[in-house]
TIRO-2110 file (N, C-alpha, C; in Angstrom, 1 decimal):
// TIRO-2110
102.3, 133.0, 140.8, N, 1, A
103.6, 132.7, 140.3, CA, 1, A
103.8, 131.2, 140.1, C, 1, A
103.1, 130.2, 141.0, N, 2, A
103.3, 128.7, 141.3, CA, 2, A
102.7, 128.2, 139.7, C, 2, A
102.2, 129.0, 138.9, N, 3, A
101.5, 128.6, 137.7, CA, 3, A
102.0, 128.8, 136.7, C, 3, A
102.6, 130.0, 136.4, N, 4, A
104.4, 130.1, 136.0, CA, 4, A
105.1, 129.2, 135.9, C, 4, A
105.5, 128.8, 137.2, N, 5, A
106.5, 127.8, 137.5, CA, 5, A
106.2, 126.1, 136.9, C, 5, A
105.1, 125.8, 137.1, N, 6, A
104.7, 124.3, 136.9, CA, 6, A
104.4, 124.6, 135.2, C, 6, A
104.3, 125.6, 134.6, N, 7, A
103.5, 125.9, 133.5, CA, 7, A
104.9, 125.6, 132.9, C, 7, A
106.1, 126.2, 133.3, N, 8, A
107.5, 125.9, 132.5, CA, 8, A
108.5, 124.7, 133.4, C, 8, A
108.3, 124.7, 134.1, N, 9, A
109.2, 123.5, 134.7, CA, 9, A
109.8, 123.7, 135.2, C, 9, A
110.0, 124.8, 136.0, N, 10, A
110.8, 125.3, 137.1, CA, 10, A
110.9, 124.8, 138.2, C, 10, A
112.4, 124.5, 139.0, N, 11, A
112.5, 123.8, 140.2, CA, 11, A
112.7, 125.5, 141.2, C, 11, A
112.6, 125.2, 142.7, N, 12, A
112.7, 126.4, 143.4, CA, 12, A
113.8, 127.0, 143.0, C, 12, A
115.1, 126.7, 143.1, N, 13, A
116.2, 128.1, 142.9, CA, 13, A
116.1, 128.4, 141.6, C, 13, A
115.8, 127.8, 141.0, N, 14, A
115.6, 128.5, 139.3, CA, 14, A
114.6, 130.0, 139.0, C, 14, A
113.3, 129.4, 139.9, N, 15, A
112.6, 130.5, 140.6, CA, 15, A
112.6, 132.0, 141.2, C, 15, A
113.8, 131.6, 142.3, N, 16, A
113.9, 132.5, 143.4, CA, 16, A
115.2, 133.1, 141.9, C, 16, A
115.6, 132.9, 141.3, N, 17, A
116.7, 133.6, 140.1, CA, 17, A
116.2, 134.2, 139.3, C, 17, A
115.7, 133.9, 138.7, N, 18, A
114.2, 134.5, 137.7, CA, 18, A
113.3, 135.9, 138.7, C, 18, A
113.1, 135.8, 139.8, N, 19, A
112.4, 136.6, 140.8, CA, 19, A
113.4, 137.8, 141.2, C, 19, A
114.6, 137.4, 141.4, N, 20, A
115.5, 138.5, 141.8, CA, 20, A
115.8, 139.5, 141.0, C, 20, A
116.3, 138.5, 139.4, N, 21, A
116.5, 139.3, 138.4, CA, 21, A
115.2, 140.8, 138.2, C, 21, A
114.3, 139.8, 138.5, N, 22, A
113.1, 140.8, 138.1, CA, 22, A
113.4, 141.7, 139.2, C, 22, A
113.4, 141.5, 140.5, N, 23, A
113.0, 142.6, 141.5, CA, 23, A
114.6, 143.6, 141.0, C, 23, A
115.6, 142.8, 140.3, N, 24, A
116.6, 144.5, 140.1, CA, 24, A
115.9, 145.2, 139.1, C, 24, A
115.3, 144.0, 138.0, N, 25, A
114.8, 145.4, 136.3, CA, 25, A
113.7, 146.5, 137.0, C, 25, A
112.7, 146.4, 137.6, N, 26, A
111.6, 146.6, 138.1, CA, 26, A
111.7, 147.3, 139.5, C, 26, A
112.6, 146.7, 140.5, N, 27, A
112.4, 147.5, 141.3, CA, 27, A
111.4, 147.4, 142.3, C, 27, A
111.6, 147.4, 143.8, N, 28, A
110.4, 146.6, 145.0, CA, 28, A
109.6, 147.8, 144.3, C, 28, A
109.2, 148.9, 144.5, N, 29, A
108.0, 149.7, 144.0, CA, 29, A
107.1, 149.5, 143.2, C, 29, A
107.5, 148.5, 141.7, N, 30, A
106.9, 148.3, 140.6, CA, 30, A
106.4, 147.2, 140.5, C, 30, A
106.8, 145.6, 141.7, N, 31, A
106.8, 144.6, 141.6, CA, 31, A
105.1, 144.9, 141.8, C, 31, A
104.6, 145.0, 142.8, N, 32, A
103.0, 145.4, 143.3, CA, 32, A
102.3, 145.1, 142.5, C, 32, A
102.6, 146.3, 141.3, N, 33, A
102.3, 146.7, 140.5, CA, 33, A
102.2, 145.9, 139.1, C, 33, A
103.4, 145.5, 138.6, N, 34, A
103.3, 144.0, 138.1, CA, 34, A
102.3, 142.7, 138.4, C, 34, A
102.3, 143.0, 139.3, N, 35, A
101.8, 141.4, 140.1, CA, 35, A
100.4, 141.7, 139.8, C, 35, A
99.8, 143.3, 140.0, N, 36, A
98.3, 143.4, 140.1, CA, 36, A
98.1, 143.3, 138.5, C, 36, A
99.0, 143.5, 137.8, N, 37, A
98.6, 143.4, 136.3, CA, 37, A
98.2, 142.4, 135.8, C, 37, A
99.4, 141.5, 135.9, N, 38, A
99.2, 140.1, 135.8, CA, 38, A
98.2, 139.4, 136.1, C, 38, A
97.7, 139.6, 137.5, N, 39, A
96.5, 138.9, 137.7, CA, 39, A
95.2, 139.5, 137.6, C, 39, A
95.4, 140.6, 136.7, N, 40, A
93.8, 140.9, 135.7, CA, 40, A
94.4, 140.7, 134.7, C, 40, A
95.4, 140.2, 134.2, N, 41, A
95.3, 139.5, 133.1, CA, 41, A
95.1, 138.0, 133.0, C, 41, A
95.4, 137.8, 133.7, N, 42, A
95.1, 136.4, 134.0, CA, 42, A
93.4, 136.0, 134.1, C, 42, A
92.8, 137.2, 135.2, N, 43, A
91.5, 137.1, 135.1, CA, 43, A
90.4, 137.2, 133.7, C, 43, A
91.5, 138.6, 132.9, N, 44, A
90.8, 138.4, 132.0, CA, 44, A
90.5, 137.2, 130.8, C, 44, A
91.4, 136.7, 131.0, N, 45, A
92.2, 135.3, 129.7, CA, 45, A
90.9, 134.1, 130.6, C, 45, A
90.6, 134.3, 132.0, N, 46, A
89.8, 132.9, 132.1, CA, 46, A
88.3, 133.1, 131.6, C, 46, A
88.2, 134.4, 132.1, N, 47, A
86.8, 135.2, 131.6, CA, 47, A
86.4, 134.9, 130.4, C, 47, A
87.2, 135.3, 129.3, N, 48, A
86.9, 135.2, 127.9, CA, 48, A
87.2, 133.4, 127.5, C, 48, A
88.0, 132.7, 128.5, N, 49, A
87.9, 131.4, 127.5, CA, 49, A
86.5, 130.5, 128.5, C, 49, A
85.9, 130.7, 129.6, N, 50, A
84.7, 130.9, 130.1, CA, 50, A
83.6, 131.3, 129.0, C, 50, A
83.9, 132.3, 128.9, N, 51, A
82.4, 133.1, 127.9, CA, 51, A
82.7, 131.6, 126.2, C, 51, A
83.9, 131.8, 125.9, N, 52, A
84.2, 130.9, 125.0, CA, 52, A
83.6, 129.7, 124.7, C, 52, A
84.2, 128.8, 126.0, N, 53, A
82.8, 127.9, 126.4, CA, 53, A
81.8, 127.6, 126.6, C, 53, A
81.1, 128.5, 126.9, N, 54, A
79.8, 129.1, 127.3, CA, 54, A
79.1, 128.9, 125.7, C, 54, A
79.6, 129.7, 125.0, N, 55, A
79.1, 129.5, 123.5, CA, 55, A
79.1, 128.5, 122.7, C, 55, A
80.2, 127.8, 123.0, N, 56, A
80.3, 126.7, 122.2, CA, 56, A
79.7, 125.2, 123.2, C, 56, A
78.8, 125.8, 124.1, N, 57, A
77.9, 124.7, 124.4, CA, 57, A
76.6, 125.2, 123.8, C, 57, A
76.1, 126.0, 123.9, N, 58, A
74.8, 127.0, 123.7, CA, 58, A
74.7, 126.7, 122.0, C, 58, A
76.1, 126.6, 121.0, N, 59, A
75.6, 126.2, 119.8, CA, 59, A
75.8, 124.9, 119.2, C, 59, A
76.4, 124.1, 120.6, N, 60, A
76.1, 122.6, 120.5, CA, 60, A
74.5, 122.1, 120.7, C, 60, A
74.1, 122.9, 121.6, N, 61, A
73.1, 122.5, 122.6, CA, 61, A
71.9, 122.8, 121.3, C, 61, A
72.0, 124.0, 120.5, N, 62, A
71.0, 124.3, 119.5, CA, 62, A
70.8, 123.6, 118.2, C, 62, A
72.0, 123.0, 118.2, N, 63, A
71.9, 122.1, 117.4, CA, 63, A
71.2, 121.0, 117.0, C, 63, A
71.7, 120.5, 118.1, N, 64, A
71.1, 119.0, 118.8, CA, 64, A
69.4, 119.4, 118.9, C, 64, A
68.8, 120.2, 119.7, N, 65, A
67.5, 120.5, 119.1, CA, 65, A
67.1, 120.8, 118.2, C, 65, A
67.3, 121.4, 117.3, N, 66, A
67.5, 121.9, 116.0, CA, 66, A
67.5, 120.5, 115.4, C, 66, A
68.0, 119.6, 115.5, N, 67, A
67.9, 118.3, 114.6, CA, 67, A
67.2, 117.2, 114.6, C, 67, A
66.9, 117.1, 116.7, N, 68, A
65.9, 116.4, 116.9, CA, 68, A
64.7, 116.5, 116.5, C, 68, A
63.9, 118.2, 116.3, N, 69, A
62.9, 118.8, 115.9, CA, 69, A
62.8, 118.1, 114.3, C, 69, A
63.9, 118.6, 113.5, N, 70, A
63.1, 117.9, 112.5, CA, 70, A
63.5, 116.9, 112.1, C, 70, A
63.8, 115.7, 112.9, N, 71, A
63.5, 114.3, 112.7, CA, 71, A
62.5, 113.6, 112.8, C, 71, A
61.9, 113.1, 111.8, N, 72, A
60.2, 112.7, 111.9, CA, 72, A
60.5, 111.1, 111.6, C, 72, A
59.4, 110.5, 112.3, N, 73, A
59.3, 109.0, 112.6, CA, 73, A
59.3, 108.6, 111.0, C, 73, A
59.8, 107.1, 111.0, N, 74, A
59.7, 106.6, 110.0, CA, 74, A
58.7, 106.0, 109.4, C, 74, A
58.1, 106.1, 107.9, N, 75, A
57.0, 105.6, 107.4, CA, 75, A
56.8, 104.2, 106.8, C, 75, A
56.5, 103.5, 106.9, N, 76, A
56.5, 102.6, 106.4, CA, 76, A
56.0, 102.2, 105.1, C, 76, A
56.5, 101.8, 103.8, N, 77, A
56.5, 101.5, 102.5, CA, 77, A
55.8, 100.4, 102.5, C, 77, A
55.9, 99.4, 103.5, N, 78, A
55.3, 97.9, 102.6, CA, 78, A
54.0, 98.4, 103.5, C, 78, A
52.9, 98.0, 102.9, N, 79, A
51.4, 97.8, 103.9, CA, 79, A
51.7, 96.4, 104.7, C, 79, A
51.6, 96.5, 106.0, N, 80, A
51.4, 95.6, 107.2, CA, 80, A
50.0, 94.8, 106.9, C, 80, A
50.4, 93.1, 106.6, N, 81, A
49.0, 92.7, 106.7, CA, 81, A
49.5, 91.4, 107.8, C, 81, A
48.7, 90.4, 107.8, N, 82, A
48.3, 89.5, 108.9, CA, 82, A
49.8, 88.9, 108.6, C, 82, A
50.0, 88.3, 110.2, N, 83, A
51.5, 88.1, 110.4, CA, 83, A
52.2, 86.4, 110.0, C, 83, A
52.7, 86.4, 109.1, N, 84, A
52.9, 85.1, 108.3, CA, 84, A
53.7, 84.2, 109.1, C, 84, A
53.9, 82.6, 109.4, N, 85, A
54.8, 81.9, 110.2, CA, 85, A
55.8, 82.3, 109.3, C, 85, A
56.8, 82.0, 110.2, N, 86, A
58.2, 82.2, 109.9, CA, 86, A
58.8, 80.8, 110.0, C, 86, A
59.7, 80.5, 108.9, N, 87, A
60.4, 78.9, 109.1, CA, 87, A
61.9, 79.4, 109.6, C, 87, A
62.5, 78.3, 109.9, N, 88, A
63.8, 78.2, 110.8, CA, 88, A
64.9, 78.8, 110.0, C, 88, A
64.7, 79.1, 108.8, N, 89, A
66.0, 79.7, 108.0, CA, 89, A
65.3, 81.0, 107.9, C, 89, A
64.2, 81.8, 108.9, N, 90, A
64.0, 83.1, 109.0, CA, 90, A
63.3, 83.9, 107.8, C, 90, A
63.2, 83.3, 106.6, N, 91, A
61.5, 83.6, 105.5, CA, 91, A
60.4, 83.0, 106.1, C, 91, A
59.4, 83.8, 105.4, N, 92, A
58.1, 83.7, 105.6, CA, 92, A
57.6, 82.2, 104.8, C, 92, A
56.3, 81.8, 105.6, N, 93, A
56.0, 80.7, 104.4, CA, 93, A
54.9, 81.3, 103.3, C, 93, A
55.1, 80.9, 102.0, N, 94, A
54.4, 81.3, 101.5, CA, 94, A
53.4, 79.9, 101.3, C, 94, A
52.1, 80.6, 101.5, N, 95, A
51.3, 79.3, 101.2, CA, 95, A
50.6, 79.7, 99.6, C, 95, A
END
């Protein structure tokens, strides 16, 4: 219920007002019963956003492999020949 409460912004007597009302609609016999509902549903809702996450790491994660695989090293265009001085404004000299 404390998750209720902070979830809407409820201070204690606002609470214990909200709780009463309910224990006249419902009735101490049905509150139990309530409560047990609630919290498989609650279980269910973390379950499923769990499994949710779960997936959407698993097709992050496939991806990312998936792209590294076919990333292939880069080829080089010019042919590499013997390595020329370099002058102070960072061109080559040509002789």
């Amino acid at each position: 219920m404390s998750l209720i409460a902070s979830f809407m912004n409820l201070a204690g007597p606002d609470l214990i007002v909200i709780l009463l009302i309910v224990l006249v609609l419902f009735g101490a016999k049905k509150l139990p019963e309530l409560a047990r509902g609630m919290g498989q549903a609650v279980k269910e809702f973390q379950k499923a956003k769990d499994e949710f996450n779960d997936e959407l790491h698993k097709a992050g994660k496939s991806e990312t492999e998936t792209a590294k695989s076919e990333v292939k090293p880069a080829q080089s265009t010019v042919p590499r020949g013997e390595s020329q001085p370099v002058n102070s404004d960072g061109k080559a000299d040509q002789a």
